[in-house]
Every structure is written in structure tokens, then in C-alpha cells.
C-alpha positions as a Markdown table, in Angstrom:
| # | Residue | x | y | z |
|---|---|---|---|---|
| 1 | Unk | 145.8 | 110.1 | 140.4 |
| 2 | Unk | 142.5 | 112.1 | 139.8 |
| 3 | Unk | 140.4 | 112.4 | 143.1 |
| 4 | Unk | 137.5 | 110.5 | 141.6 |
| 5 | Unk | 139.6 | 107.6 | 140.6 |
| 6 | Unk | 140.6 | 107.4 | 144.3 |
| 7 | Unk | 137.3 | 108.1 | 145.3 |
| 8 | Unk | 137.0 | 104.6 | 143.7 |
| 9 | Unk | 139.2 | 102.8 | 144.7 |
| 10 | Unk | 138.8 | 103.3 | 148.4 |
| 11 | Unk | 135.2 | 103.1 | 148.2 |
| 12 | Unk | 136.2 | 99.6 | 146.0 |
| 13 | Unk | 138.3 | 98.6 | 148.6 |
| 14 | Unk | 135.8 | 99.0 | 151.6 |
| 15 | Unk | 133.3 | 97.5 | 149.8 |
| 16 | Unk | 135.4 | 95.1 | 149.4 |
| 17 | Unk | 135.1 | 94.1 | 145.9 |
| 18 | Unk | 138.6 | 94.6 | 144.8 |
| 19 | Unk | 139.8 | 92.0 | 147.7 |
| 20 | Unk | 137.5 | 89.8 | 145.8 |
| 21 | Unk | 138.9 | 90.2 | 142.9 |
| 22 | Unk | 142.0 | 90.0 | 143.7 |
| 23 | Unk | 141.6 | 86.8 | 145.3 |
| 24 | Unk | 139.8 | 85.8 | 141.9 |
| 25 | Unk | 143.0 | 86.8 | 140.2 |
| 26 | Unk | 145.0 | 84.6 | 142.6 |
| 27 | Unk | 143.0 | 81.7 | 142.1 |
| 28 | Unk | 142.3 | 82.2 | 138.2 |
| 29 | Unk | 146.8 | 82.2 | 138.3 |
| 30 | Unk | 146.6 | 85.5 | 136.7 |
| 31 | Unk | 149.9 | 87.9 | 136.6 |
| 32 | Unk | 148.6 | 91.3 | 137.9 |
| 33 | Unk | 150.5 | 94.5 | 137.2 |
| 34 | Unk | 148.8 | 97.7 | 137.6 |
| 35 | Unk | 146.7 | 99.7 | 134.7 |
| 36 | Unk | 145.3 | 103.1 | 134.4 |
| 37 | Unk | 143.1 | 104.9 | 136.8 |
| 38 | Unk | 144.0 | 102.7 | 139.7 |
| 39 | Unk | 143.4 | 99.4 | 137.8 |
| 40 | Unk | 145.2 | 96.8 | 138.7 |
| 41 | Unk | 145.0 | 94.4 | 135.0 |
| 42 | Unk | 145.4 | 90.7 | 135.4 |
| 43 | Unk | 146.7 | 89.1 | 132.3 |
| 44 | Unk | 145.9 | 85.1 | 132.2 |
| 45 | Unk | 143.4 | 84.3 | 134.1 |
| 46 | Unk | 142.9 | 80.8 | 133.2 |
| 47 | Unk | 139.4 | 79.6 | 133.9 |
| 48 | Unk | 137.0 | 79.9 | 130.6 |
| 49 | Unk | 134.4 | 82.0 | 133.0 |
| 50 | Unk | 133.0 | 84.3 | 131.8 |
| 51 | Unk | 132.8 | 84.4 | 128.1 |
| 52 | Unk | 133.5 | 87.6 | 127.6 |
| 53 | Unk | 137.4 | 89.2 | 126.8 |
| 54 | Unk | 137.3 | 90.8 | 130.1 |
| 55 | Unk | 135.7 | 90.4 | 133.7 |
| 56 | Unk | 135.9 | 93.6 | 135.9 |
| 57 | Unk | 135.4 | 92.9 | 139.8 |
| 58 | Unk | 136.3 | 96.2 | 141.8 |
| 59 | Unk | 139.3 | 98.0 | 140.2 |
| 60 | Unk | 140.6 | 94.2 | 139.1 |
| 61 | Unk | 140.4 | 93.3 | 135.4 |
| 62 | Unk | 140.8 | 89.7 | 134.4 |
| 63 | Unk | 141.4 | 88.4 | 131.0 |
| 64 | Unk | 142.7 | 85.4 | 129.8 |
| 65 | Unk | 145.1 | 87.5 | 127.6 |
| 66 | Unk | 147.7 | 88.5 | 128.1 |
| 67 | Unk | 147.2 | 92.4 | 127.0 |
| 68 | Unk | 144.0 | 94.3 | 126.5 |
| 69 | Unk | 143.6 | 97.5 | 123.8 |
| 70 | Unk | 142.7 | 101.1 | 125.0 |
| 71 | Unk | 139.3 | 100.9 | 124.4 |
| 72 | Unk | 138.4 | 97.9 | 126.2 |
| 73 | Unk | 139.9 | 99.1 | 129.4 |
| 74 | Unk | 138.4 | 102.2 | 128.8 |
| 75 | Unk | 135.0 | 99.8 | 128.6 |
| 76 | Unk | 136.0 | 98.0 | 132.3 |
| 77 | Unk | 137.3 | 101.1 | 133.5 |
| 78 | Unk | 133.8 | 102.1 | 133.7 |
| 79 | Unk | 132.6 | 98.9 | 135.2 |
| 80 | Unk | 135.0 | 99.7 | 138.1 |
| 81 | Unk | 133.3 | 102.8 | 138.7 |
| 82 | Unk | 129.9 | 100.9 | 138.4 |
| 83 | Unk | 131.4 | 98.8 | 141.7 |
| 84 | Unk | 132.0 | 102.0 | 143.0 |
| 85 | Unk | 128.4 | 103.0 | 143.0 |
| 86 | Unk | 126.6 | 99.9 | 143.4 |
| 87 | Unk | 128.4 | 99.4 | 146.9 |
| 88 | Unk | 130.4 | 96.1 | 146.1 |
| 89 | Unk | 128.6 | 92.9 | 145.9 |
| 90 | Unk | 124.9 | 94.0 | 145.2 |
| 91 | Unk | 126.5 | 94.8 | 141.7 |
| 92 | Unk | 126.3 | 90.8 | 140.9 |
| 93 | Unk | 122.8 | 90.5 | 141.4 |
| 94 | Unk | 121.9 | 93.7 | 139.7 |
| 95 | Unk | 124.4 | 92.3 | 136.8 |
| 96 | Unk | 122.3 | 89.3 | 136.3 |
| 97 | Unk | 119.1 | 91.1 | 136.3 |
| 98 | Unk | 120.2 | 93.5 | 133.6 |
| 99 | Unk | 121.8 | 90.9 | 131.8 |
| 100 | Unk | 118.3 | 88.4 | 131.9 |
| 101 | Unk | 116.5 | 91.6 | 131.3 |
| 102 | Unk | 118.6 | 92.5 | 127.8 |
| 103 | Unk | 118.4 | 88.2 | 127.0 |
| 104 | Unk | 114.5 | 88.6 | 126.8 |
| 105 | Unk | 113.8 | 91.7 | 125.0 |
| 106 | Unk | 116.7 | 91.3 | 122.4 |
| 107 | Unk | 117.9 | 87.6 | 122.7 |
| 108 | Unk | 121.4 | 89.2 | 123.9 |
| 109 | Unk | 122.8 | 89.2 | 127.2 |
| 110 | Unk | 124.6 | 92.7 | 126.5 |
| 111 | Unk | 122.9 | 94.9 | 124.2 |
| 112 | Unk | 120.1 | 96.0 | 126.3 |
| 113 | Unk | 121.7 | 95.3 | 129.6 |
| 114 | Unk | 122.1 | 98.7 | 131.3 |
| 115 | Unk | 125.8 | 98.2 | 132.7 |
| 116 | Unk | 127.3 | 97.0 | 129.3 |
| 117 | Unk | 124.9 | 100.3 | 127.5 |
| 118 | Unk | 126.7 | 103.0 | 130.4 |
| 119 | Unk | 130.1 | 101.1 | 129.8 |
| 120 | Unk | 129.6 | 101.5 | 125.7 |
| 121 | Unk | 129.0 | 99.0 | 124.4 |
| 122 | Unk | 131.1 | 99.7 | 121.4 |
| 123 | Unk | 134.3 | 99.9 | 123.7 |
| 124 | Unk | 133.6 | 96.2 | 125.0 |
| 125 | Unk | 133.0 | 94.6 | 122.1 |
| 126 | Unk | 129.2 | 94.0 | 122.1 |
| 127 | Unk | 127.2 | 94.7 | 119.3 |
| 128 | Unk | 123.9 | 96.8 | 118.9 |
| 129 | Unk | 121.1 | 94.2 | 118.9 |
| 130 | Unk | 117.5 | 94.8 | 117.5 |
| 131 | Unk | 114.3 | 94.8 | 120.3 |
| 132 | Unk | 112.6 | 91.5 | 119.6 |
| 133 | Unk | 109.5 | 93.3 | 118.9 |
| 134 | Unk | 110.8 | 95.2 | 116.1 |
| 135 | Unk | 112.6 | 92.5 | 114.4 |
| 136 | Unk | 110.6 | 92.0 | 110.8 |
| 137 | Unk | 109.4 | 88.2 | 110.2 |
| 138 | Unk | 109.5 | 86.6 | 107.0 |
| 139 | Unk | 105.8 | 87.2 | 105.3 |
| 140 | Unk | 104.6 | 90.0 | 107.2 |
């Protein structure tokens, strides 16, 4: 494994959001196995939170799936480093912020919220929205 992906997943470790996540992924029933990069990918996760195709908590990625394509674990592979360097749990409050933050200037949660824009957005399935200030009204 490439030193920075075990950079990761020690500092994920002590930080301890992978434990978290793992302990999600036991409670959600989910089968883990382990992915690229020092992933570990938990296929069917059963509770419908959160909306989106994949939740990444430390180097755990849950899906209700029960396989993911390259390009969205490429997508949560980068959250996993965003753990990293948020230190663990102050990621979740920083999350929110971004995501209320993208919500009011584009009336999406992900388009303009920093972590989904440094994941690529394309990779995790979001689309490009439009600033709510340059969005044309009807008449003008």
C-alpha cells in the first residue's frame, strides 16, 4: 500500500472515525470486505440514511448495494482522505455547514458544498447546479 494511503488510515484509525464506521457498518448489517487504498467497502447497509449511493465514514464505505463502480469509489476514496485531514469527527459538523452552505446559494446540498466539489462531483453522481443569483427569471 502507498505510504499516503497508510498515512490514512492510521491517522483514520486514531481519530477514530473508521471504528465509527465500522460500528455503523455493524449496525446498518452491512457485509464488509476490503476495497482499494485501504478501504474497507460495506455492501448492504440497510437503513435509507443518507440519500445518497454511498456514505464514507473513515476508510468505511456504506452502500445499500451491493457493488459500487470505479468512479464512485474513487469519489469516497477521497472523502476518506478528507477524514484524514479534518481529524475524525469535526468532519460532520464541517459536512453540514458546507452542505447548508451549497443548499442556500444553489438550492442543492452538493454542488457548491466544498467536500462533494474536492471529491468531484462528477465521480459521485452530483450534478453541476447553477448559483441562485444567476439563474434567469421568466420576464426579465
Amino acid at each position: 500500500m502507498d505510504k499516503r494511503f497508510w498515512f490514512r488510515r492510521v491517522a483514520n484509525s486514531l481519530n477514530l472515525a473508521t471504528p465509527l464506521g465500522l460500528l455503523i457498518a455493524s449496525i446498518g448489517g452491512a457485509t464488509r470486505q476490503p476495497g482499494p487504498n485501504g478501504l474497507v467497502l460495506a455492501f448492504g447497509y440497510r437503513y435509507r440514511f443518507p440519500a445518497a449511493s454511498a456514505l464514507t465514514i473513515g476508510n468505511v464505505v456504506l452502500t445499500r448495494s451491493n457493488s459500487l463502480n470505479h468512479r464512485l469509489i474513487l469519489h469516497e476514496d477521497r472523502h476518506a482522505t478528507q477524514w484524514a485531514w479534518c481529524a475524525g469527527l469535526p468532519m460532520v459538523p464541517l459536512y453540514l455547514i458546507a452542505m447548508l452552505v451549497s443548499a442556500i446559494v444553489c438550492g442543492d446540498r452538493a454542488s457548491y458544498n466544498v467536500f462533494e466539489r474536492l471529491a468531484d462531483l462528477e465521480d459521485g453522481g452530483y450534478p453541476r447546479a447553477t448559483l441562485r443569483w444567476r439563474t434567469r427569471r421568466s420576464g426579465d
